[in-house]
N, CA, C and O atoms as a printed pandas DataFrame, in Angstrom:
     atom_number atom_name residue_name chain_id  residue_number  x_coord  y_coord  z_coord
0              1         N          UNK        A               1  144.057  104.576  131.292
1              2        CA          UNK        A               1  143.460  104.564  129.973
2              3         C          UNK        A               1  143.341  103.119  129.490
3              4         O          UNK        A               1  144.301  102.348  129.484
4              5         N          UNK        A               2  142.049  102.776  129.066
5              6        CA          UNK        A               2  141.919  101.246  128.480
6              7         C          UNK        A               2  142.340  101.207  127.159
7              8         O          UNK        A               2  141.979  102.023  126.311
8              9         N          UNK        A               3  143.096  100.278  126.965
9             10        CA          UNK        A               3  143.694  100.091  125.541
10            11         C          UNK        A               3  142.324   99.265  124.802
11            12         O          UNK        A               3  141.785   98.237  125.210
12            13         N          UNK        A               4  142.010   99.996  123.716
13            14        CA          UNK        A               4  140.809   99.013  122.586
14            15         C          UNK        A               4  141.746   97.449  122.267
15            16         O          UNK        A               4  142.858   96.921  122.252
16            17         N          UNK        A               5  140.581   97.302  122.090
17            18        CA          UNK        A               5  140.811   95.326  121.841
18            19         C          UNK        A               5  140.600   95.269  120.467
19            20         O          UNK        A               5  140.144   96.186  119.784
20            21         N          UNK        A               6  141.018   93.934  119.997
21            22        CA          UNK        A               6  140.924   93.969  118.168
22            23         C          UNK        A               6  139.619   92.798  118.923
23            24         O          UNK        A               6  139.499   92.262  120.024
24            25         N          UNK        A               7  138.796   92.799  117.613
25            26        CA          UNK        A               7  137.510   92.271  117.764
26            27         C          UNK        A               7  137.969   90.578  117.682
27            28         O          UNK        A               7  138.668   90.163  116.758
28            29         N          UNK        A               8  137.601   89.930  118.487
29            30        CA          UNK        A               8  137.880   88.284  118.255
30            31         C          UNK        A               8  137.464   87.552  117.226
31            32         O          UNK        A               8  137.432   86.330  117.372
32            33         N          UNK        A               9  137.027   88.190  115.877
33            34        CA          UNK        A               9  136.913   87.066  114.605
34            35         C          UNK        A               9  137.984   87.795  113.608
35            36         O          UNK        A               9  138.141   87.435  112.441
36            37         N          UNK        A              10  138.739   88.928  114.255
37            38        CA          UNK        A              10  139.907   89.201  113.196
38            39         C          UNK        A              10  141.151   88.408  113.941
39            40         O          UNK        A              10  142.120   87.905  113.372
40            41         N          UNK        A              11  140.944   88.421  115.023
41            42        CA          UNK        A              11  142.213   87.940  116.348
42            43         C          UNK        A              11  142.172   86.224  115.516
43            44         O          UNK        A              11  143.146   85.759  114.924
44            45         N          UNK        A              12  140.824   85.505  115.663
45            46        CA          UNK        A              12  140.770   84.060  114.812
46            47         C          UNK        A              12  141.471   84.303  113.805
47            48         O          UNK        A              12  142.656   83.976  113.881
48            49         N          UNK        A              13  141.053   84.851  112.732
49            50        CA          UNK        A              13  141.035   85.103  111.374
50            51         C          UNK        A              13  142.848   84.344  111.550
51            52         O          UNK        A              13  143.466   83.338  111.202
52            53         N          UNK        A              14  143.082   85.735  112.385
53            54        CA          UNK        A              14  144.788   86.067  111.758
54            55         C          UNK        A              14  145.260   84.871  112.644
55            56         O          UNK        A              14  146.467   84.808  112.409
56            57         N          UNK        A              15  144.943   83.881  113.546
57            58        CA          UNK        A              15  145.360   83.154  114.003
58            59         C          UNK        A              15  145.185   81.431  112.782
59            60         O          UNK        A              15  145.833   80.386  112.722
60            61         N          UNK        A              16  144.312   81.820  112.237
61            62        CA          UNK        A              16  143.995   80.670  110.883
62            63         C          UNK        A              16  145.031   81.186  110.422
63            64         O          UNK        A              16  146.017   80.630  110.906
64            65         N          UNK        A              17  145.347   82.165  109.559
65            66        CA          UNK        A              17  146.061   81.915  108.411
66            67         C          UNK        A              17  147.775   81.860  108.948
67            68         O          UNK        A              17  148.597   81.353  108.183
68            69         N          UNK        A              18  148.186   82.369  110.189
69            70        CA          UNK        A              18  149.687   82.182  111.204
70            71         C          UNK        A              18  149.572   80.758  110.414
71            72         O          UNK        A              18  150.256   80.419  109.448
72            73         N          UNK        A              19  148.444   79.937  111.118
73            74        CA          UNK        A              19  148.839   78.139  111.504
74            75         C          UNK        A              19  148.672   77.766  109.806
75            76         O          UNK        A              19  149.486   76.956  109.360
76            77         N          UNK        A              20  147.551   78.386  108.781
77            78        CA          UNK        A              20  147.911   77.150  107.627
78            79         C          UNK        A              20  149.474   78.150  106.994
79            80         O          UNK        A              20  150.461   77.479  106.694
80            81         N          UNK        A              21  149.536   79.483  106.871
81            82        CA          UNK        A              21  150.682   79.762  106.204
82            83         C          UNK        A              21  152.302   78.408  106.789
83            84         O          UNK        A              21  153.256   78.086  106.080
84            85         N          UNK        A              22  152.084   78.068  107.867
85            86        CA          UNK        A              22  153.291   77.629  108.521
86            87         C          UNK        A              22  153.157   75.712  108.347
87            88         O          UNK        A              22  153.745   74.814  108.950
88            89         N          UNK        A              23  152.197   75.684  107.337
89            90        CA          UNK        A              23  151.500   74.560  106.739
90            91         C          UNK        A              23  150.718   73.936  107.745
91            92         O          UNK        A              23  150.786   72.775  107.341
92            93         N          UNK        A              24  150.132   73.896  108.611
93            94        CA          UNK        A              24  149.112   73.329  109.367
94            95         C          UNK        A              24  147.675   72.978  109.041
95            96         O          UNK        A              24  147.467   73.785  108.135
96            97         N          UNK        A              25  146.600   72.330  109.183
97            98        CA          UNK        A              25  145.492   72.601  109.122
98            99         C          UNK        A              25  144.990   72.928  110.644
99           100         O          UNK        A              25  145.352   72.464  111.725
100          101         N          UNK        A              26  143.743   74.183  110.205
101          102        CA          UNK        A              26  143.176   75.151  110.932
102          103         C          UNK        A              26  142.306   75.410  110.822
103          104         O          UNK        A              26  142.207   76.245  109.923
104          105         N          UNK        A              27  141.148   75.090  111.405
105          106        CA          UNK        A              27  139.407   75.806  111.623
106          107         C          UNK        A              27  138.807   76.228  112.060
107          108         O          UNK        A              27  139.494   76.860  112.862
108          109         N          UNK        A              28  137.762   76.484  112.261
109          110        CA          UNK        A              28  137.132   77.492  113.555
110          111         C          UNK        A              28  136.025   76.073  113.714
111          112         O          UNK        A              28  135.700   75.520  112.663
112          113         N          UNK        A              29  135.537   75.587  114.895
113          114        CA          UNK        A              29  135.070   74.697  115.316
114          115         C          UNK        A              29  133.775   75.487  115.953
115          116         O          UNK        A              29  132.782   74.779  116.124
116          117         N          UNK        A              30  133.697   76.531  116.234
117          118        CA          UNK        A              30  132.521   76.993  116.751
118          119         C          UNK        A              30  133.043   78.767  117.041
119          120         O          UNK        A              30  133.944   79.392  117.601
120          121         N          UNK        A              31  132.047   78.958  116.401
121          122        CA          UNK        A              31  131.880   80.743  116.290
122          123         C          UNK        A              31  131.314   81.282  117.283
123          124         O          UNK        A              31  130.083   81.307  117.251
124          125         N          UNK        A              32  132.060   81.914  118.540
125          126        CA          UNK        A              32  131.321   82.996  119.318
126          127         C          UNK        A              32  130.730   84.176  118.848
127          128         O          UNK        A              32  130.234   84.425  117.749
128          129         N          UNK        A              33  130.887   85.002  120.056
129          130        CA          UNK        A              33  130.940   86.199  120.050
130          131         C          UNK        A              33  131.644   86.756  119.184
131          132         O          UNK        A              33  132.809   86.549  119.520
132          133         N          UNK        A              34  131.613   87.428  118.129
133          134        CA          UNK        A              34  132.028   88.292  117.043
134          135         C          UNK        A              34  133.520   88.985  117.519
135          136         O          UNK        A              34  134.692   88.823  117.177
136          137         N          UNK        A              35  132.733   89.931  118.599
137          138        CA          UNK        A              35  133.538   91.137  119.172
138          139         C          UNK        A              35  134.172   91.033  120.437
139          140         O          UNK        A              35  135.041   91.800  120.852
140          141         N          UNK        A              36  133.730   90.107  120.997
141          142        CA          UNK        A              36  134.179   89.612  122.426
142          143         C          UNK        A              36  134.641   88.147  122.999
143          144         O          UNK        A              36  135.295   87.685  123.934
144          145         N          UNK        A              37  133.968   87.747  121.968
145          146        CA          UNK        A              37  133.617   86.146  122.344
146          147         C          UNK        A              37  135.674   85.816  122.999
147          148         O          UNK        A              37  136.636   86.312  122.413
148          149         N          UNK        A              38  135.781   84.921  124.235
149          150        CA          UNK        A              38  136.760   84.228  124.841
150          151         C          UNK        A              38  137.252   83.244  123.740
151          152         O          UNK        A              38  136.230   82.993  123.101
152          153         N          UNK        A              39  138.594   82.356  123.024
153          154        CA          UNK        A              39  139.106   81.622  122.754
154          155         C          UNK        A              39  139.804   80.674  122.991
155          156         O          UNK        A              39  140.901   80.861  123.518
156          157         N          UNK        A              40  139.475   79.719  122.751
157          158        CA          UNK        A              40  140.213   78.088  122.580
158          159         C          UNK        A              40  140.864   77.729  121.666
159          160         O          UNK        A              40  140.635   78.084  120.509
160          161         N          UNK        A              41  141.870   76.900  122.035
161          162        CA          UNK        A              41  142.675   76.985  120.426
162          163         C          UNK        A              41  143.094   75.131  121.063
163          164         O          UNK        A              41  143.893   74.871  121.962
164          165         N          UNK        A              42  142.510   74.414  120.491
165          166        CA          UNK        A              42  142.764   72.876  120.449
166          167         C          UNK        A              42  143.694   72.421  119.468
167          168         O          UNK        A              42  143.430   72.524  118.270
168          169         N          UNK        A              43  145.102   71.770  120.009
169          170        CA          UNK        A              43  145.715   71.426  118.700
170          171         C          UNK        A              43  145.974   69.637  118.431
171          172         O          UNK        A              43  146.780   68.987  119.097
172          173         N          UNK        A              44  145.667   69.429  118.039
173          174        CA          UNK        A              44  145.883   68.079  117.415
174          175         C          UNK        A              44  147.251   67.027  117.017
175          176         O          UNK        A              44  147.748   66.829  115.908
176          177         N          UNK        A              45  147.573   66.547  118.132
177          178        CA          UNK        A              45  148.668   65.784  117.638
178          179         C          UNK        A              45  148.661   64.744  116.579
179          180         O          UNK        A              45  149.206   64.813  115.477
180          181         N          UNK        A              46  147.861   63.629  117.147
181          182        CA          UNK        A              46  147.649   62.727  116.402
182          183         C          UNK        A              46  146.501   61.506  117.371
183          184         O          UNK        A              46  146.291   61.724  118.564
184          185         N          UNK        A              47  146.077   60.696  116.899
185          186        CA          UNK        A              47  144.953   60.051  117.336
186          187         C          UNK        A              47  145.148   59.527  119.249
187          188         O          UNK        A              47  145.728   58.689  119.939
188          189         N          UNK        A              48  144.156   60.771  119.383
189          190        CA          UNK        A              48  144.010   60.581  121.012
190          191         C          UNK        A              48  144.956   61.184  121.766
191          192         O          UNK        A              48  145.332   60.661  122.815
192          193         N          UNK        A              49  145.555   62.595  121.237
193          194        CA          UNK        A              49  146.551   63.296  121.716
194          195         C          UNK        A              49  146.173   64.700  121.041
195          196         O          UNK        A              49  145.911   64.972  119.869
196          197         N          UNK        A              50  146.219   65.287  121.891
197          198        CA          UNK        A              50  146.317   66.832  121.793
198          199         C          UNK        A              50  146.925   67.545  123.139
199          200         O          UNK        A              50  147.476   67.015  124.104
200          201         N          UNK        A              51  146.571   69.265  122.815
201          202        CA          UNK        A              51  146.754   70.326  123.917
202          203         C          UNK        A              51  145.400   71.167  123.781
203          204         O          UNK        A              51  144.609   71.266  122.843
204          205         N          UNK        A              52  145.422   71.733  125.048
205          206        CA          UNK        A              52  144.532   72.886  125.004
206          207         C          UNK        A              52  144.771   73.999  125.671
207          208         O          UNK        A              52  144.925   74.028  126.892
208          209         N          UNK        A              53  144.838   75.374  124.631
209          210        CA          UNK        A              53  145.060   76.574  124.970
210          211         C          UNK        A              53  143.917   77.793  125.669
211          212         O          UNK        A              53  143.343   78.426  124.784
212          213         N          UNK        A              54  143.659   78.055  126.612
213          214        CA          UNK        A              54  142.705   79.378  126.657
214          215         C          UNK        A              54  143.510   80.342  126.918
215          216         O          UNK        A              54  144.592   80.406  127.501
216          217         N          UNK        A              55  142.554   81.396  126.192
217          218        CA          UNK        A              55  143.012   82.901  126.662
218          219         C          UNK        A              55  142.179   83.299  127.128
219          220         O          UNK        A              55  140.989   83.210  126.826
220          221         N          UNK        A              56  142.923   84.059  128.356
221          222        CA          UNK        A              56  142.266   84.811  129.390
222          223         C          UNK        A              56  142.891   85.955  129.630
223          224         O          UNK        A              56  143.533   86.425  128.691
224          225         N          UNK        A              57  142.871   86.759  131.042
225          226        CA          UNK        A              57  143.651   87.890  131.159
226          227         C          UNK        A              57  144.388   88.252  132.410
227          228         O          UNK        A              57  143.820   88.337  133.499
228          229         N          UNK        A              58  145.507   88.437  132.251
229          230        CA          UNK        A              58  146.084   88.470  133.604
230          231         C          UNK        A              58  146.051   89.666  134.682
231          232         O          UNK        A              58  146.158   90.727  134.067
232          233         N          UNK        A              59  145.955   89.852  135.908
233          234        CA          UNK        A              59  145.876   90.768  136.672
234          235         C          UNK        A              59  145.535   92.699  135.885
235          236         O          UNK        A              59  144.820   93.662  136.161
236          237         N          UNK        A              60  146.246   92.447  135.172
237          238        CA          UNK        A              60  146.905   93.825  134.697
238          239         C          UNK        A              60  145.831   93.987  133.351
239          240         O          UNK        A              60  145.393   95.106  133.085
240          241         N          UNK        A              61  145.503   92.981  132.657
241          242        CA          UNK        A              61  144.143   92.781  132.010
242          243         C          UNK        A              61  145.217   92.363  130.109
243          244         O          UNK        A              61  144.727   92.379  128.980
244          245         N          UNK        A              62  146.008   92.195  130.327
245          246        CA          UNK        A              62  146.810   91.964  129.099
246          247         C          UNK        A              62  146.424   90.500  128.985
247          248         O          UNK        A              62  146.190   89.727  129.914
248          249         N          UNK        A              63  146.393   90.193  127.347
249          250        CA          UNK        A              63  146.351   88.955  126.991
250          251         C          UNK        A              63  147.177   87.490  127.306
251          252         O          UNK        A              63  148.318   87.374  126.857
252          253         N          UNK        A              64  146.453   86.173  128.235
253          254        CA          UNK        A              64  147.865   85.474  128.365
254          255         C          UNK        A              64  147.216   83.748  127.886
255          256         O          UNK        A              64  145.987   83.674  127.895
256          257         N          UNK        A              65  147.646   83.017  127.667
257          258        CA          UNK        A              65  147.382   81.518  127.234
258          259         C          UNK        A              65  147.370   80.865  128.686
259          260         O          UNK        A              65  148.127   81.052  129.638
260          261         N          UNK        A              66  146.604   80.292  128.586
261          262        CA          UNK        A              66  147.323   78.987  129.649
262          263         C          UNK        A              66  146.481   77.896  129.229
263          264         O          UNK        A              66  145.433   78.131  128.628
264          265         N          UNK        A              67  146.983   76.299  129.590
265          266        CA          UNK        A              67  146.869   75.358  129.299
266          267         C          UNK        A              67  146.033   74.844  130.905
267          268         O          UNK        A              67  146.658   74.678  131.952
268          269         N          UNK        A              68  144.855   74.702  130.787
269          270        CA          UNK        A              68  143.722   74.333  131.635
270          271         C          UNK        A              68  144.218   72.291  131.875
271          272         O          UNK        A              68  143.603   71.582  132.672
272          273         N          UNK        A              69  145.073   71.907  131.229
273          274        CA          UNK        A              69  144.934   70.410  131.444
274          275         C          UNK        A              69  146.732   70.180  131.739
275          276         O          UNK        A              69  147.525   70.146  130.798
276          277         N          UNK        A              70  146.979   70.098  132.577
277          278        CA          UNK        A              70  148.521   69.756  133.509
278          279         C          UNK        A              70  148.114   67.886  133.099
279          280         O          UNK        A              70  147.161   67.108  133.122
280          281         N          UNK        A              71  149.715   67.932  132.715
281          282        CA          UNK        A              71  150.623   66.339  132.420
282          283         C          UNK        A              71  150.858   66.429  131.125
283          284         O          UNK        A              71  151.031   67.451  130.462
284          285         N          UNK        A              72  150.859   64.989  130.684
285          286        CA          UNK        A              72  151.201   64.607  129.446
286          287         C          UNK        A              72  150.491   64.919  128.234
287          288         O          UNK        A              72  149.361   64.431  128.213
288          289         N          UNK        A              73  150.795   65.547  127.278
289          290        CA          UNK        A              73  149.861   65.766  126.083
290          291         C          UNK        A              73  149.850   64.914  125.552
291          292         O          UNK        A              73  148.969   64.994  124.695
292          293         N          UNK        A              74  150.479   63.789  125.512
293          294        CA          UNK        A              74  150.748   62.300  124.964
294          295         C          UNK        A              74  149.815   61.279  125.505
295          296         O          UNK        A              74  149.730   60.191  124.934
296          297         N          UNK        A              75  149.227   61.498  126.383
297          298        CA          UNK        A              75  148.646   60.754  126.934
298          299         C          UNK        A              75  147.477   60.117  126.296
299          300         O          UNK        A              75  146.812   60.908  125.627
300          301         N          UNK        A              76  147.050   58.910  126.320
301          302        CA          UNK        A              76  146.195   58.638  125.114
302          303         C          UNK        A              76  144.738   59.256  125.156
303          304         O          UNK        A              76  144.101   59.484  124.127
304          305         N          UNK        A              77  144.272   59.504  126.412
305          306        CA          UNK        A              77  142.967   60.101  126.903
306          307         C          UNK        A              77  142.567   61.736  126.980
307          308         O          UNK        A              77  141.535   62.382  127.167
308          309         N          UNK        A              78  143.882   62.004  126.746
309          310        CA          UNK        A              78  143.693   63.170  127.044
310          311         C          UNK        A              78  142.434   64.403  125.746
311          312         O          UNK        A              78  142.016   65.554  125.871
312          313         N          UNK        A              79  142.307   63.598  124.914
313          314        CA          UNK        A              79  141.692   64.358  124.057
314          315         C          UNK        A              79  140.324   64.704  124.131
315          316         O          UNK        A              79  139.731   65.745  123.850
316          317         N          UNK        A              80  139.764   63.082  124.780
317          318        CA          UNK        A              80  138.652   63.617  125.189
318          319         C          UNK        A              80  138.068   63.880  125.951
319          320         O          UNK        A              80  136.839   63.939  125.965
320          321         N          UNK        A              81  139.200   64.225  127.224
321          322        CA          UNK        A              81  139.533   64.955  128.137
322          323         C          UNK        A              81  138.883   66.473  127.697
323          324         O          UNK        A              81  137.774   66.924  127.981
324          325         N          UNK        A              82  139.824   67.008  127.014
325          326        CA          UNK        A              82  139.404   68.194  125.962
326          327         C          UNK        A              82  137.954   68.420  125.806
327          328         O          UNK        A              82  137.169   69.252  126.261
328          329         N          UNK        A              83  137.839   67.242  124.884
329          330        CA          UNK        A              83  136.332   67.402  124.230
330          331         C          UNK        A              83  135.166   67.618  125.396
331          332         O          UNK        A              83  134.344   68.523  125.248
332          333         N          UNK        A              84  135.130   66.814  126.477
333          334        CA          UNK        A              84  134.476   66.791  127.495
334          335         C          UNK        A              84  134.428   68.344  128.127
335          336         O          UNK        A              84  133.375   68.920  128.400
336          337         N          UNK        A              85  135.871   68.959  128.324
337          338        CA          UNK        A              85  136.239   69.937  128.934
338          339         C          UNK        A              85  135.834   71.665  128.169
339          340         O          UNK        A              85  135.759   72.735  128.772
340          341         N          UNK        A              86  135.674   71.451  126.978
341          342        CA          UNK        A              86  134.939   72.172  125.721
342          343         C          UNK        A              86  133.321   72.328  125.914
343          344         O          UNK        A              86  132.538   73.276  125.970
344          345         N          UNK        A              87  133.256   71.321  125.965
345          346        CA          UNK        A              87  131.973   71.105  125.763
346          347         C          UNK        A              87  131.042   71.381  127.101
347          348         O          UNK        A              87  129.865   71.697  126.930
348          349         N          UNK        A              88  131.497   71.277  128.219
349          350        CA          UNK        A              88  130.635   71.719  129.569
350          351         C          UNK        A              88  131.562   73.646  129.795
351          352         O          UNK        A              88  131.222   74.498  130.616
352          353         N          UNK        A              89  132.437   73.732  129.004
353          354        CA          UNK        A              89  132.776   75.347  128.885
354          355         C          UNK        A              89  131.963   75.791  127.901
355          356         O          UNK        A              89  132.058   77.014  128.009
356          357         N          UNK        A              90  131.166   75.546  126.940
357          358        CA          UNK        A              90  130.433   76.308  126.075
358          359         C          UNK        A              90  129.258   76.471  126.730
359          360         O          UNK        A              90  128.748   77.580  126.575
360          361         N          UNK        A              91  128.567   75.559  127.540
361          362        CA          UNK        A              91  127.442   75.299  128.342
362          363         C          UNK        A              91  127.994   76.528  129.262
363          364         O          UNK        A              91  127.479   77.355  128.511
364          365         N          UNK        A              92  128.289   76.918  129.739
365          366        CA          UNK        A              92  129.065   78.358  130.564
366          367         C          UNK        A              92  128.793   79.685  129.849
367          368         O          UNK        A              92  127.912   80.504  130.112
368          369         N          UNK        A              93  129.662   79.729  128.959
369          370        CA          UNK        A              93  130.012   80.551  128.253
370          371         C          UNK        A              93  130.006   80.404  126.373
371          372         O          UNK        A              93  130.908   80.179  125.567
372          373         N          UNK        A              94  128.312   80.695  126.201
373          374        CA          UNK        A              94  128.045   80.456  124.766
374          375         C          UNK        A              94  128.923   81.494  123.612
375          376         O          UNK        A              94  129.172   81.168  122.451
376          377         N          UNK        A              95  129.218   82.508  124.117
377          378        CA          UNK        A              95  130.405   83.112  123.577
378          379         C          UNK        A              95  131.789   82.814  123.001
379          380         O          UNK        A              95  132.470   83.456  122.202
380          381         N          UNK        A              96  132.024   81.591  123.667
381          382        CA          UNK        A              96  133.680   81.257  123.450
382          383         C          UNK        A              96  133.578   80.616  121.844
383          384         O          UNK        A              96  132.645   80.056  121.268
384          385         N          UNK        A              97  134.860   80.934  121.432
385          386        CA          UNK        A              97  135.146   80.457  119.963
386          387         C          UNK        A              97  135.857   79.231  120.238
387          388         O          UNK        A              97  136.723   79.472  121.079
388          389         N          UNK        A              98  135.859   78.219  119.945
389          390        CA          UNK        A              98  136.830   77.083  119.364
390          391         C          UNK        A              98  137.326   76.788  117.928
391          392         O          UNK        A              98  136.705   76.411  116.935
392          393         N          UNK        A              99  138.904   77.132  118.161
393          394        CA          UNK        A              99  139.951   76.573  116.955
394          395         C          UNK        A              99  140.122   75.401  117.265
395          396         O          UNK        A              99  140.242   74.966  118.410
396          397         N          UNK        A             100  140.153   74.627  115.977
397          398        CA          UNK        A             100  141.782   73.292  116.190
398          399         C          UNK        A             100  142.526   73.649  114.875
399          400         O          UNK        A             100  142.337   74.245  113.815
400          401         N          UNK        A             101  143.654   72.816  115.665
401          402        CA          UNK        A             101  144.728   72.808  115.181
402          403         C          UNK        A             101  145.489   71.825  114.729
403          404         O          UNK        A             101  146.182   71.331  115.618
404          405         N          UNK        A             102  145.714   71.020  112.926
405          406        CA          UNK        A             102  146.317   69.916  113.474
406          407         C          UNK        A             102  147.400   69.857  113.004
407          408         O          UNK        A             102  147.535   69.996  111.788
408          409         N          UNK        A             103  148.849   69.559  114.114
409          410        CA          UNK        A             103  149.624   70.028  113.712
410          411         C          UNK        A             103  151.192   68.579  114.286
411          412         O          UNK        A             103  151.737   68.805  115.367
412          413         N          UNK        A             104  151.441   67.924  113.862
413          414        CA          UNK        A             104  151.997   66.465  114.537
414          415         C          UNK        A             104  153.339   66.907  115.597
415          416         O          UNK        A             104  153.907   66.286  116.495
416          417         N          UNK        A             105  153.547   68.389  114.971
417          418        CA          UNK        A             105  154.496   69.135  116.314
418          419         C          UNK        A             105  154.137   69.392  117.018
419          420         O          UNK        A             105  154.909   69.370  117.976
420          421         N          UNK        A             106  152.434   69.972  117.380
421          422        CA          UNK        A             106  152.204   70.628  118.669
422          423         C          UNK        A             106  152.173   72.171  118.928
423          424         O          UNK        A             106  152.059   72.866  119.938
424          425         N          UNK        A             107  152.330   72.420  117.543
425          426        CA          UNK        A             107  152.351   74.135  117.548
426          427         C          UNK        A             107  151.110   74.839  117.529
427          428         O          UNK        A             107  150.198   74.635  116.728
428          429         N          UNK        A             108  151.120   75.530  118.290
429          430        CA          UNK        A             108  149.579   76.289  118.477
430          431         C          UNK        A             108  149.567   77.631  118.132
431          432         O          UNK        A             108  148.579   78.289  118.456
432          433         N          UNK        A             109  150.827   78.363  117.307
433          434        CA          UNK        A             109  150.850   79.332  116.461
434          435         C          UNK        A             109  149.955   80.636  117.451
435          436         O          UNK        A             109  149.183   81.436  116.923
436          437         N          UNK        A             110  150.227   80.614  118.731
437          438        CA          UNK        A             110  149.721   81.600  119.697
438          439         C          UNK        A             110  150.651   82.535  119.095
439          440         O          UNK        A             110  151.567   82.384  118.287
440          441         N          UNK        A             111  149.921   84.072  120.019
441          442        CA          UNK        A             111  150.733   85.056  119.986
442          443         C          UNK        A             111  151.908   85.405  120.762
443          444         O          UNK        A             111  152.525   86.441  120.516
């Protein structure tokens, strides 16, 4: 039996207000797919530092994160690393939503 999915602009929604309730700033950077659209969740350390989260699905088809960029999140390049890495994934997949996140801990307020 397939378990129903919650539609991906309530899944955003409730992922905005997790990150500002916990005081963060949080936006939607680009609106997919309504009901389906894939997610990114970019969080913002501080100038020329971030992470990046996708969700995808594992074997079994349950929801899981993983971080597409291995090393240092500190690293000074790494951001637009990101941006680069965003940006030839939307060219893919015009569906995907992009969050950021800016948050000087690094919290990405996943599920």
């Amino acid at each position: 039996m397939i378990e129903p999915r919650i539609k991906t602009d309530i899944r955003v929604s409730a992922h905005l207000r997790r990150a500002q309730g916990q005081g963060a700033f949080a936006t939607i950077v680009r609106r997919g797919d309504p009901d389906a659209g894939a997610v990114a969740v970019k969080v913002f350390i501080e100038r020329g530092r971030a992470r990046l989260f996708i969700q995808s699905r594992d074997l079994d088809g349950n929801p899981v994160w993983r971080e597409p960029f291995e090393g240092d999140p500190q690293a000074e390049d790494v951001e637009m690393k990101i941006d680069a890495w965003l940006e030839k994934e939307v060219r893919i997949d015009p569906d995907l939503w992009i969050v950021e996140i800016e948050d000087r801990a690094g919290r990405a307020f996943l599920d």
